[in-house]
C-alpha positions as CSV (number, residue, x, y, z in Angstrom):
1,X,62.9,21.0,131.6
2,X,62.2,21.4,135.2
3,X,65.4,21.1,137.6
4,X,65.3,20.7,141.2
5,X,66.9,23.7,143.1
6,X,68.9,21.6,145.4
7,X,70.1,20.0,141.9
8,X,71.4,23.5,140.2
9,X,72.9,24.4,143.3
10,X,74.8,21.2,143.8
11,X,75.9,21.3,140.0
12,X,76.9,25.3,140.2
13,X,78.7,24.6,143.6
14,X,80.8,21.7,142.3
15,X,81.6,23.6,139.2
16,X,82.7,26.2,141.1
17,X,84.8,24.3,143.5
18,X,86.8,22.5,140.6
19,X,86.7,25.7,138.2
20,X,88.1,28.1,141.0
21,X,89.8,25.5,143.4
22,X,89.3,27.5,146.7
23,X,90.3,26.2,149.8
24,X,87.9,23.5,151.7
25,X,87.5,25.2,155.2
26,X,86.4,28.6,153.2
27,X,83.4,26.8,151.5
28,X,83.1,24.9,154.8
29,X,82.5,28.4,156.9
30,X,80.6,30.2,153.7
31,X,77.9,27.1,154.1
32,X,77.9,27.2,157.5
33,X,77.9,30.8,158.2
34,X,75.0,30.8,155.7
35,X,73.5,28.2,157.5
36,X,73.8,29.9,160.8
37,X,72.5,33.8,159.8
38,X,69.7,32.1,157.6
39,X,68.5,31.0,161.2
40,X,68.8,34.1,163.1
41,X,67.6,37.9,163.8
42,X,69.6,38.7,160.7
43,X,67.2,36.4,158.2
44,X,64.9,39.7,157.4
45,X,68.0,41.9,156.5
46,X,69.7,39.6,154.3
47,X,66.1,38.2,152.7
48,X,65.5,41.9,151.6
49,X,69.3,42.4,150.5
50,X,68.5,39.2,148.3
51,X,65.3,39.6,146.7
């Protein structure tokens, strides 16, 4: 069964916001701040953190 990746993270995310209830404005600056660095001069460091 193939599953969009936009799909698993949407499910994982929602499961994890009802599962651990944390605050909106923290998941609101973690997908912004990811937003932000995976657009910037620190992209390399974190790609080869990841991977």
């Amino acid at each position: 069964m193939d599953v969009p990746l936009w799909l698993a993270l949407l499910a994982v995310g929602w499961l994890g916001v009802k599962l651990a209830r944390p605050p909106w404005w923290l998941v609101a600056v973690l997908f912004l701040g990811g937003y932000l660095i995976a657009d910037s001069f620190l992209s390399p460091a974190v790609n080869g953190l990841v991977k």
